[in-house]
N, CA, C and O atoms as a MOPAC input file, in Angstrom:
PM7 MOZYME 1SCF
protein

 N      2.19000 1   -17.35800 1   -55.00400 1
 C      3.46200 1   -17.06200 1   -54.38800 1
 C      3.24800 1   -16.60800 1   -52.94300 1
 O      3.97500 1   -17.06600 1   -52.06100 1
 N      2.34900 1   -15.78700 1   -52.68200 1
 C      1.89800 1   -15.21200 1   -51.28600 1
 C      1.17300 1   -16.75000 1   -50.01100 1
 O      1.24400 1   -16.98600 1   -48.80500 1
 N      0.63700 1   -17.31400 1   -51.04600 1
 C      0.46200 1   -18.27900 1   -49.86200 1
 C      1.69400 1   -19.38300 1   -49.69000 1
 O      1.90100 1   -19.84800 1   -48.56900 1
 N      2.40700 1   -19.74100 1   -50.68200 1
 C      3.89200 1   -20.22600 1   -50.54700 1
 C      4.46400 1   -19.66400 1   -49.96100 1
 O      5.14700 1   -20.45500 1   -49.31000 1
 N      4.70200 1   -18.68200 1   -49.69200 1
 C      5.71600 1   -17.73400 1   -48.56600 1
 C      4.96900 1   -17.48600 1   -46.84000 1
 O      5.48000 1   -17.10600 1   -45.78600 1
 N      3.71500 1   -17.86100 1   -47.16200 1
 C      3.11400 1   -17.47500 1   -46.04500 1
 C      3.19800 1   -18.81000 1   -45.16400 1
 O      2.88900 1   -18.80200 1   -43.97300 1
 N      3.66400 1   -20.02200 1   -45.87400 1
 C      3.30500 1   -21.45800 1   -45.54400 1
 C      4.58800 1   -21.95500 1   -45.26700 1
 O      4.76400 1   -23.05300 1   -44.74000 1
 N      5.77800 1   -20.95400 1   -45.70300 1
 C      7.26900 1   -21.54400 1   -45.88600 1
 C      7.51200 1   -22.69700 1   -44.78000 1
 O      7.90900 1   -23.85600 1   -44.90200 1
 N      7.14100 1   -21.97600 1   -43.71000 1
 C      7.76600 1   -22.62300 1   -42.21700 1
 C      7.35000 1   -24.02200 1   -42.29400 1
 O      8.13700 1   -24.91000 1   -41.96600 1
 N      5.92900 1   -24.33300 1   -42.78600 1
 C      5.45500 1   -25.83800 1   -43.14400 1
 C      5.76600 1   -26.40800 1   -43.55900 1
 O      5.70500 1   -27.62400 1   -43.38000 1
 N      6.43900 1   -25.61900 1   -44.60500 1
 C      6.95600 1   -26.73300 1   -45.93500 1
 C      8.51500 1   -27.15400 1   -45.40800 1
 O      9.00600 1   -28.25800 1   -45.64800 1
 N      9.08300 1   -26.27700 1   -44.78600 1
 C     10.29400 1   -26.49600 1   -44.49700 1
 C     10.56700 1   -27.90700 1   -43.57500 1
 O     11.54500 1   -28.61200 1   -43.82200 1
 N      9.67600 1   -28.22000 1   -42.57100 1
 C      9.37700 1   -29.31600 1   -41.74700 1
 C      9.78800 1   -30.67400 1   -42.72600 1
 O     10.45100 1   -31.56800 1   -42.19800 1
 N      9.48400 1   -30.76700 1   -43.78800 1
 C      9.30700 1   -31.78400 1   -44.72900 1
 C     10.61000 1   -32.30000 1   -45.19000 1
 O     10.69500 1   -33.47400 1   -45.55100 1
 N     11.81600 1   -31.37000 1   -45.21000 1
 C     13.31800 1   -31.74900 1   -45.34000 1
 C     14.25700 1   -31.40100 1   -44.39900 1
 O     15.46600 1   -31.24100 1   -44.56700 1
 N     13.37500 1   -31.26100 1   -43.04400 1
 C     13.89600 1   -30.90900 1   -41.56000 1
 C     13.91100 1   -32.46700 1   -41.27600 1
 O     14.96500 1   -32.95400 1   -40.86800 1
 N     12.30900 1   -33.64200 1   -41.55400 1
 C     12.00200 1   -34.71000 1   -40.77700 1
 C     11.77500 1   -35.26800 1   -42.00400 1
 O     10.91700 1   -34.81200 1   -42.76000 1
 N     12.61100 1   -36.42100 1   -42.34000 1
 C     12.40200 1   -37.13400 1   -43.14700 1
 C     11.17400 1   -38.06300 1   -43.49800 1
 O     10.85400 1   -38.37100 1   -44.64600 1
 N     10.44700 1   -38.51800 1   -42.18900 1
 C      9.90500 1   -39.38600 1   -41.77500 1
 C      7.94900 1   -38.74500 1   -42.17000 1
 O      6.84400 1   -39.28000 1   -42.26000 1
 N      8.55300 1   -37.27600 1   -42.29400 1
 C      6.74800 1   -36.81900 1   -43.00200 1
 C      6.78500 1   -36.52000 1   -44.45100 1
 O      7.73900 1   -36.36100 1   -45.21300 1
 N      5.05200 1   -36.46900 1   -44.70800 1
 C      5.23300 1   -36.64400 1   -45.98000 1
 C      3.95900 1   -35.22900 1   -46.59100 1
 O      2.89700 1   -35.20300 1   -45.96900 1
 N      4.12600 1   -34.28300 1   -47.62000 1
 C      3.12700 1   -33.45600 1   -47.82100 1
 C      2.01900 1   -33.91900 1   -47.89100 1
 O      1.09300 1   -33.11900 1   -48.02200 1
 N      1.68000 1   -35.58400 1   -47.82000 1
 C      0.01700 1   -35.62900 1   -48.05900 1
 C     -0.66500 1   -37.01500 1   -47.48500 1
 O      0.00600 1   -38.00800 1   -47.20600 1
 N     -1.70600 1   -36.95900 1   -47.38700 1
 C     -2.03100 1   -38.27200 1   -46.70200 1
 C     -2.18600 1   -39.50800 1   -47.05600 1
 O     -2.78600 1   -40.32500 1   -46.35900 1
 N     -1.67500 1   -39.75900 1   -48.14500 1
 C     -1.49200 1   -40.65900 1   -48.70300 1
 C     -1.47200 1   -42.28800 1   -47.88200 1
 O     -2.13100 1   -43.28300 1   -48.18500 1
 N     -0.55800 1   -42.12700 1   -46.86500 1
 C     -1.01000 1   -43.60500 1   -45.87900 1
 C     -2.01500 1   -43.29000 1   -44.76200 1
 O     -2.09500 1   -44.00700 1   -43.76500 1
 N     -2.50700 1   -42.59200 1   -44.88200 1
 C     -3.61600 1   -42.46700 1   -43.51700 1
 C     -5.09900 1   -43.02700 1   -45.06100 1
 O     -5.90500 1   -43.91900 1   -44.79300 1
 N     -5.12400 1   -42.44500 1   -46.20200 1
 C     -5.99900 1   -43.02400 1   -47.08100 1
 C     -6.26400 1   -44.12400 1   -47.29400 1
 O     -7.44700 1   -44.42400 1   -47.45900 1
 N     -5.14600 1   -45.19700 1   -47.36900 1
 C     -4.66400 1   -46.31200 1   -47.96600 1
 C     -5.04300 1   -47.04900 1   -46.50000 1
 O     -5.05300 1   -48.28000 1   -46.52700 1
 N     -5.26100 1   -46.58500 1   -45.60200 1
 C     -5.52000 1   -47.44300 1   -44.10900 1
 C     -6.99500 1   -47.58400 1   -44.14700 1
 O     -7.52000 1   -48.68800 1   -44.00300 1
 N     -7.79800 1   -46.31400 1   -44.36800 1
 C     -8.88400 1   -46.21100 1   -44.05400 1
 C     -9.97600 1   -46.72000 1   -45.13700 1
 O    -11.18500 1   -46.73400 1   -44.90600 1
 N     -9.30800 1   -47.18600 1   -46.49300 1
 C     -9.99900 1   -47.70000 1   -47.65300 1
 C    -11.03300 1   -49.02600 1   -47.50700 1
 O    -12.16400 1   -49.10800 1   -47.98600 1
 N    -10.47000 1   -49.83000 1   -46.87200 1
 C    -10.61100 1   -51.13400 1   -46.22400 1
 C    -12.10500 1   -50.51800 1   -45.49900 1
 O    -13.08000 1   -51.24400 1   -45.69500 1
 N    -12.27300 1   -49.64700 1   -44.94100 1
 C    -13.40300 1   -48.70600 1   -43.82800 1
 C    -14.44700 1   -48.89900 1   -45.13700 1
 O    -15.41900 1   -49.64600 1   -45.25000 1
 N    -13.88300 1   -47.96300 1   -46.04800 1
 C    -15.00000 1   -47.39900 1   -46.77100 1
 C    -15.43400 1   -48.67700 1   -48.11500 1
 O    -16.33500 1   -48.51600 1   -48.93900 1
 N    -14.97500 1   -49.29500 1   -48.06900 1
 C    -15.05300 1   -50.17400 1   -49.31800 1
 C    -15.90200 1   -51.18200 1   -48.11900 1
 O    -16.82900 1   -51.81300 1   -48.62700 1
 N    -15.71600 1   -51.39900 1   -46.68400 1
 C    -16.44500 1   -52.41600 1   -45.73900 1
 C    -18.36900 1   -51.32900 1   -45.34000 1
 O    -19.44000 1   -51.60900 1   -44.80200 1
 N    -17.89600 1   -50.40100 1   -45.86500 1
 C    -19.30900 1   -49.58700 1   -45.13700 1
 C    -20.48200 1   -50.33300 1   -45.37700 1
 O    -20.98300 1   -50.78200 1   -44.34600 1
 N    -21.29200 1   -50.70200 1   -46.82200 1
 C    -22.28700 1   -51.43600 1   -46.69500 1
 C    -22.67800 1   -52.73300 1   -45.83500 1
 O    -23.82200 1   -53.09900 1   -45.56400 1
 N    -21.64200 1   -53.26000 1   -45.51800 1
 C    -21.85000 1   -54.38500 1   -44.74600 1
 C    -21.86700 1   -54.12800 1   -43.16900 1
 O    -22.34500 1   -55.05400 1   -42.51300 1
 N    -21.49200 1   -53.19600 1   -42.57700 1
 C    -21.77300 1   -52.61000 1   -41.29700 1
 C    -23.15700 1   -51.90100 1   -41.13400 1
 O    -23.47900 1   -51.86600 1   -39.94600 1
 N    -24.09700 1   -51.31000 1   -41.99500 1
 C    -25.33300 1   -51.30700 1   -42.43000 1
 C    -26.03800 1   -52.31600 1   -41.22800 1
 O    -26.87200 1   -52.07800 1   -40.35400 1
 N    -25.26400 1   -53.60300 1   -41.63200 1
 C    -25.99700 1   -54.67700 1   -40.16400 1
 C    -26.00200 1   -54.93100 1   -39.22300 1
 O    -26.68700 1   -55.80100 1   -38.68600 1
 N    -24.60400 1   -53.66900 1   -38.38700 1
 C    -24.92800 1   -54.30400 1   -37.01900 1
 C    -26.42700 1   -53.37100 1   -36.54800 1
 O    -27.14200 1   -52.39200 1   -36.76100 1
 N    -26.18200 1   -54.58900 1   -35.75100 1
 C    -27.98800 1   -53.97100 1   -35.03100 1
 C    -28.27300 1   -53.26400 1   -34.39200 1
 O    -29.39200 1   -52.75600 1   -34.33100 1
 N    -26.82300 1   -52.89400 1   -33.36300 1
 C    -27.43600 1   -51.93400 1   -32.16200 1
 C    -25.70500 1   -51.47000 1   -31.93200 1
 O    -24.65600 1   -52.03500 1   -32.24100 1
 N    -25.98400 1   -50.28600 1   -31.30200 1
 C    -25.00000 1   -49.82400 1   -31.50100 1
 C    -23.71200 1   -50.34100 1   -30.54100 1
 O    -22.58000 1   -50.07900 1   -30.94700 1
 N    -23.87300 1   -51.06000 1   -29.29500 1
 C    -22.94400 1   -52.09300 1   -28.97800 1
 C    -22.22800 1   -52.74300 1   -30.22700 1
 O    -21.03900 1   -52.43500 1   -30.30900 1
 N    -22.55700 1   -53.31700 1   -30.90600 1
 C    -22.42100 1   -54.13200 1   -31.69600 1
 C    -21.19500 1   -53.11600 1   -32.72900 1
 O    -20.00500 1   -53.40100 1   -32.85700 1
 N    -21.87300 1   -51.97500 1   -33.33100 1
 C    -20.59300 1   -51.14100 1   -33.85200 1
 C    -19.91100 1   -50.64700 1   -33.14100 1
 O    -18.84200 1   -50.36400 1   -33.68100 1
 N    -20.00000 1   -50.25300 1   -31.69300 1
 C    -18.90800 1   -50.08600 1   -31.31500 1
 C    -18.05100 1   -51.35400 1   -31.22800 1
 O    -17.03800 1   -51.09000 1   -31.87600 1
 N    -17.98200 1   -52.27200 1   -30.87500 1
 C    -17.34100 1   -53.73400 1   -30.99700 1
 C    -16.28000 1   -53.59600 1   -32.55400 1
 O    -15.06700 1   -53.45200 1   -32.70300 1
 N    -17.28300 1   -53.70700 1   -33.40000 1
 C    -16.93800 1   -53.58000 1   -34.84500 1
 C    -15.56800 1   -52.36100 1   -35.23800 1
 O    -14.71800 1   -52.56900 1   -36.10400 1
 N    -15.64000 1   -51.15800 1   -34.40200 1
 C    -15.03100 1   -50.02500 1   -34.77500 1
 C    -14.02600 1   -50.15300 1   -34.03700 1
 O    -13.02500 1   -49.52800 1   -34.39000 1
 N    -13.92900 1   -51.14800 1   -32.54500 1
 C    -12.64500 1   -51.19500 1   -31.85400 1
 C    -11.61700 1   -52.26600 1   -32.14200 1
 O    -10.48000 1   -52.50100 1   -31.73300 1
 N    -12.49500 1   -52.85400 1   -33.04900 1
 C    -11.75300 1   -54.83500 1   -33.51000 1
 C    -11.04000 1   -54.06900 1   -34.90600 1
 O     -9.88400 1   -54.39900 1   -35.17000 1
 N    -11.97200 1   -52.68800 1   -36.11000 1
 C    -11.14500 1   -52.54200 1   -37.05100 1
 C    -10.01500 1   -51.90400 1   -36.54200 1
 O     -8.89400 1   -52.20600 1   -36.95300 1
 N    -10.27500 1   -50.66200 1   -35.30000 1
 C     -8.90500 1   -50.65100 1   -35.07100 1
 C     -7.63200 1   -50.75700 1   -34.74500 1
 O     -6.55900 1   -50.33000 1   -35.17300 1
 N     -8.15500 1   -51.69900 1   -33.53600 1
 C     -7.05000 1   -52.99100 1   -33.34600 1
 C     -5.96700 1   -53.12700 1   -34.68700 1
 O     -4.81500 1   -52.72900 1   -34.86000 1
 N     -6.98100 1   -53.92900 1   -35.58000 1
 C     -6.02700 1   -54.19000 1   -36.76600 1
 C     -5.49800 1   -53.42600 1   -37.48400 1
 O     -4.36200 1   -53.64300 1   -37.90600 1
 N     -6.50700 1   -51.85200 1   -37.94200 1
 C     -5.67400 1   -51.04700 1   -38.58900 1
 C     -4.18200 1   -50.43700 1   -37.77400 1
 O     -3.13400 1   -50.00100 1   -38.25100 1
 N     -4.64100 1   -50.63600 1   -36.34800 1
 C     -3.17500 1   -50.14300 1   -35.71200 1
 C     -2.09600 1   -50.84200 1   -35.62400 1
 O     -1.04200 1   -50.23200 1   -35.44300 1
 N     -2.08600 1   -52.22100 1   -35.72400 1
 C     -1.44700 1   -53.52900 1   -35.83200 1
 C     -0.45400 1   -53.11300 1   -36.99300 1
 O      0.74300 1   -52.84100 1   -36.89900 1
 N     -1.34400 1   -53.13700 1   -38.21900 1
 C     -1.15300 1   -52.95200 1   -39.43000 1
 C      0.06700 1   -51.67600 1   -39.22600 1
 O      1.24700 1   -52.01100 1   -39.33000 1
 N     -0.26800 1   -50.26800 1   -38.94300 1
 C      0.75900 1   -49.38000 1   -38.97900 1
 C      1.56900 1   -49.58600 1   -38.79500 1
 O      2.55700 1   -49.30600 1   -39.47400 1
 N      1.51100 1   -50.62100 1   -37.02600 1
 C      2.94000 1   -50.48800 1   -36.74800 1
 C      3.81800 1   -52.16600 1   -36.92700 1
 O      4.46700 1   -52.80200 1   -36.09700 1
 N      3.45700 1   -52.48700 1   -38.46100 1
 C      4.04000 1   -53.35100 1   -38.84200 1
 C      3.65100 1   -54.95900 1   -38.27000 1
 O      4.43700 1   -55.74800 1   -38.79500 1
 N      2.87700 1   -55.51700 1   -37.54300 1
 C      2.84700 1   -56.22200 1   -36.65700 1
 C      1.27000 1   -57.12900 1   -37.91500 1
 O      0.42700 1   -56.37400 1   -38.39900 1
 N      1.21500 1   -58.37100 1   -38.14300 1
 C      0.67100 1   -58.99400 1   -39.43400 1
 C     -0.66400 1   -59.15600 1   -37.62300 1
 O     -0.48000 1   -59.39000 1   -36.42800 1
 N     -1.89700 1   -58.84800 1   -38.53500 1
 C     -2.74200 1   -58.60200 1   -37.18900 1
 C     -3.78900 1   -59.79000 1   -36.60100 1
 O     -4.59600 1   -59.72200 1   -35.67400 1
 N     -3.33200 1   -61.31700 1   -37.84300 1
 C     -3.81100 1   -62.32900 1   -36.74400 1
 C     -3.16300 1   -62.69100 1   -35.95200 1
 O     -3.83200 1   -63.33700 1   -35.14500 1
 N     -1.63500 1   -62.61600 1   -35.56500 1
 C     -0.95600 1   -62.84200 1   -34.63400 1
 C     -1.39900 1   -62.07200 1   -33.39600 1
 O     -1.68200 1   -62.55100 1   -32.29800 1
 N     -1.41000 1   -60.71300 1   -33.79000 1
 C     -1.54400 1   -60.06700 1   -33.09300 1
 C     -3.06300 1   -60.32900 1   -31.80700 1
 O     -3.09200 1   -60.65500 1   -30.62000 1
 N     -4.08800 1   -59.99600 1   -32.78100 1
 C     -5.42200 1   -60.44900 1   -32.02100 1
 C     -5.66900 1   -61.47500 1   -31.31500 1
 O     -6.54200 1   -61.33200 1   -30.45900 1
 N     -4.74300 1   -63.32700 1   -31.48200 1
 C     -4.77200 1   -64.13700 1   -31.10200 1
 C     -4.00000 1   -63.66900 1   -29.74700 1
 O     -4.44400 1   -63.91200 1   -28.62500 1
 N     -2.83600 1   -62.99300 1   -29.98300 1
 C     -1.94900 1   -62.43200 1   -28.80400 1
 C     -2.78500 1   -61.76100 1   -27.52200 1
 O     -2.63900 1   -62.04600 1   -26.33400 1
 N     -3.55300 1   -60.94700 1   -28.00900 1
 C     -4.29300 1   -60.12300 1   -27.22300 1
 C     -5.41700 1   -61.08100 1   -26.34900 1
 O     -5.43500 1   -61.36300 1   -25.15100 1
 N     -6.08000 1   -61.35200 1   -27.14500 1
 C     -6.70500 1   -62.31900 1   -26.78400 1
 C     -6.30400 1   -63.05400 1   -25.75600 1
 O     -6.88000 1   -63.03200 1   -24.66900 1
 N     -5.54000 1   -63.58700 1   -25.95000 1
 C     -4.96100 1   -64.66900 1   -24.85700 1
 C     -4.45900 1   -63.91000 1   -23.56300 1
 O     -4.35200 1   -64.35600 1   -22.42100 1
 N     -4.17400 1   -62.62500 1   -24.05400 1
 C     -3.38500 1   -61.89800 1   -22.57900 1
 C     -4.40400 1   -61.20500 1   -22.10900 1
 O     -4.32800 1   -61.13000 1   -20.88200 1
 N     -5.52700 1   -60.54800 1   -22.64400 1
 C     -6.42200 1   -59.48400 1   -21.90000 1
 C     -7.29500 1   -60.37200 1   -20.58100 1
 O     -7.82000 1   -60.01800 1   -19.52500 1
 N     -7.12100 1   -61.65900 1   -21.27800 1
 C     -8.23500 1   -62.05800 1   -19.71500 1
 C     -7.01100 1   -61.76900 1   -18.15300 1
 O     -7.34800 1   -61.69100 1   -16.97200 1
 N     -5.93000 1   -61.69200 1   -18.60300 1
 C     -4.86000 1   -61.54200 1   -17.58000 1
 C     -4.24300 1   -60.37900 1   -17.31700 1
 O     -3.18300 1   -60.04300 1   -16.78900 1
 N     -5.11700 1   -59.87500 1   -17.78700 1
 C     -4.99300 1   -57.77700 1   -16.98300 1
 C     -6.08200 1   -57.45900 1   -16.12400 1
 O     -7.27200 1   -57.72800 1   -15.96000 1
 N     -5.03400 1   -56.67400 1   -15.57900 1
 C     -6.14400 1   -56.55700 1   -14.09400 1
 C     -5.73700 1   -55.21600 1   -14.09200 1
 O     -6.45000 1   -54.88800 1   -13.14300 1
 N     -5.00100 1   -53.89200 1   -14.48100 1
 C     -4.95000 1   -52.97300 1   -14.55100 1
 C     -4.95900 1   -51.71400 1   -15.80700 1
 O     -5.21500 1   -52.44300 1   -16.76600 1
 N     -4.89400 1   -50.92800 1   -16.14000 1
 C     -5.26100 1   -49.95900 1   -17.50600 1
 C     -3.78200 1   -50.08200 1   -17.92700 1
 O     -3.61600 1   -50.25500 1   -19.13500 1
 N     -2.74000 1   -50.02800 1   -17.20100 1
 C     -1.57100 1   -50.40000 1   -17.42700 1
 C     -0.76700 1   -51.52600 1   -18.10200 1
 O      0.26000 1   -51.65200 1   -18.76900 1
 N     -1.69800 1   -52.23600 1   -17.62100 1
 C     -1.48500 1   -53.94700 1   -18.50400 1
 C     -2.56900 1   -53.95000 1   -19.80900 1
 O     -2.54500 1   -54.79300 1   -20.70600 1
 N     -3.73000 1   -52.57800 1   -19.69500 1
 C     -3.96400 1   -53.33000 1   -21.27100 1
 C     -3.12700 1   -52.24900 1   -21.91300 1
 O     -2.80800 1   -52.59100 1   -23.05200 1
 N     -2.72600 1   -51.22400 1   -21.61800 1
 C     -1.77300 1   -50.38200 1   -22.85900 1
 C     -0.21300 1   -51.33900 1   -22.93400 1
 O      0.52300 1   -51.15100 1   -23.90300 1
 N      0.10200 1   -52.13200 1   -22.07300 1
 C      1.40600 1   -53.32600 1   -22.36700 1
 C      0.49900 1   -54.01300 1   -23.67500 1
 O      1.38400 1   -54.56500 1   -24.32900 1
 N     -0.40900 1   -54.18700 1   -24.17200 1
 C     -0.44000 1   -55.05300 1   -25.18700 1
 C     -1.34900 1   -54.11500 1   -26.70300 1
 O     -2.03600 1   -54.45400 1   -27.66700 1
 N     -0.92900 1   -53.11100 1   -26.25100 1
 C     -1.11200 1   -52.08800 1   -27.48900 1
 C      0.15300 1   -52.32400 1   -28.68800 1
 O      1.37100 1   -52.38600 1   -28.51700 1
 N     -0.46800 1   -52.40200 1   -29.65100 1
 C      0.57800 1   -52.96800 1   -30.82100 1
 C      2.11800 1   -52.18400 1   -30.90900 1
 O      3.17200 1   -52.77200 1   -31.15300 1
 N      1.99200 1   -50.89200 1   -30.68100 1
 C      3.89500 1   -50.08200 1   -30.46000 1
 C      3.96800 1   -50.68100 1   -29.00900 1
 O      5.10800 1   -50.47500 1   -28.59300 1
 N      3.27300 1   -51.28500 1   -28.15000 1
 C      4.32300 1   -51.44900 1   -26.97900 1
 C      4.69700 1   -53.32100 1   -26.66900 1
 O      5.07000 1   -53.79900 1   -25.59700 1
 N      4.49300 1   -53.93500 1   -27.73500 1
 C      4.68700 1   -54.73700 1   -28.07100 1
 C      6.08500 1   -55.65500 1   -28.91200 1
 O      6.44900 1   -55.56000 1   -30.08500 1
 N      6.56300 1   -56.40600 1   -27.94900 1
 C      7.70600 1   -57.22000 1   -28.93500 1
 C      7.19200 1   -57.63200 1   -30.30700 1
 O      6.05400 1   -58.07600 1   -30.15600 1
 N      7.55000 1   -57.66700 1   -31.53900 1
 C      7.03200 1   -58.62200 1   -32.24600 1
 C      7.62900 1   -59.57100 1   -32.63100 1
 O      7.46500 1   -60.27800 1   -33.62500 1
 N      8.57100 1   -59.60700 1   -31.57600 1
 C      9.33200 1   -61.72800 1   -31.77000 1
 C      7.97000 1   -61.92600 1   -30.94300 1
 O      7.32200 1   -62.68100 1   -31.66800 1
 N      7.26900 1   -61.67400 1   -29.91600 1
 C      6.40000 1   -62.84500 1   -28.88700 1
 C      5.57300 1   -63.26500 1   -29.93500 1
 O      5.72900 1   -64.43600 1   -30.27900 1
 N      4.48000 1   -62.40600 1   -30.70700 1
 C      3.58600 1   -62.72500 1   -31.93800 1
 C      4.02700 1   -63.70200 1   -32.69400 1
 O      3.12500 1   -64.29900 1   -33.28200 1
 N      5.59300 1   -64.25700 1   -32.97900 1
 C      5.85900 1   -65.11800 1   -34.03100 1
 C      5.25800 1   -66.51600 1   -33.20700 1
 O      5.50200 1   -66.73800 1   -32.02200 1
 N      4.47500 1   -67.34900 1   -34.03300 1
 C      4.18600 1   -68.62100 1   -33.69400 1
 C      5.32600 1   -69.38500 1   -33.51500 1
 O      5.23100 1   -70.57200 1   -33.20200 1

């Protein structure tokens, strides 16, 4: 009861904002794909190589959040990053700042 009362203000957030949830339940369900892929990352060779690996999964896992199906997406990127020339133009093709009518084939 003492740590329920001590926590009230937290808990209260939860039927203040509809949109959160008491547990992590989708941050788990994102990162499963990670841990069920771990043995096979075992192979990259050098650590270029995982970093590559860790920025391509999150590309997609971020794709994925924000609704956006993530071969469209990567083909999208793809095609536009050789045509940025500023830090500004690559956060324009970050998956929330993104149309997702352009992605439809």
């Amino acid at each position: 009861v003492n740590y329920a009362d001590s926590e009230y203000m937290k808990m209260v957030r939860y039927l203040k904002y509809d949109y959160l949830t008491p547990d992590n339940n989708a941050a788990e369900r994102a990162i499963r794909p990670f841990v069920i892929g771990r043995k096979n990352w075992i192979f990259n060779d050098t650590p270029r190589g995982a970093h590559a690996s860790a920025t391509l999964y999150s590309l997609v896992e971020t794709a994925k959040a924000n609704g956006i199906e993530p071969v469209f997406y990567l083909k999208y990127i793809f095609e536009k990053i050789p045509l940025a020339n500023t830090n500004q133009d690559l956060e324009q093709l970050l998956p929330w700042n993104i149309d997702k009518e352009e992605l439809i084939p």
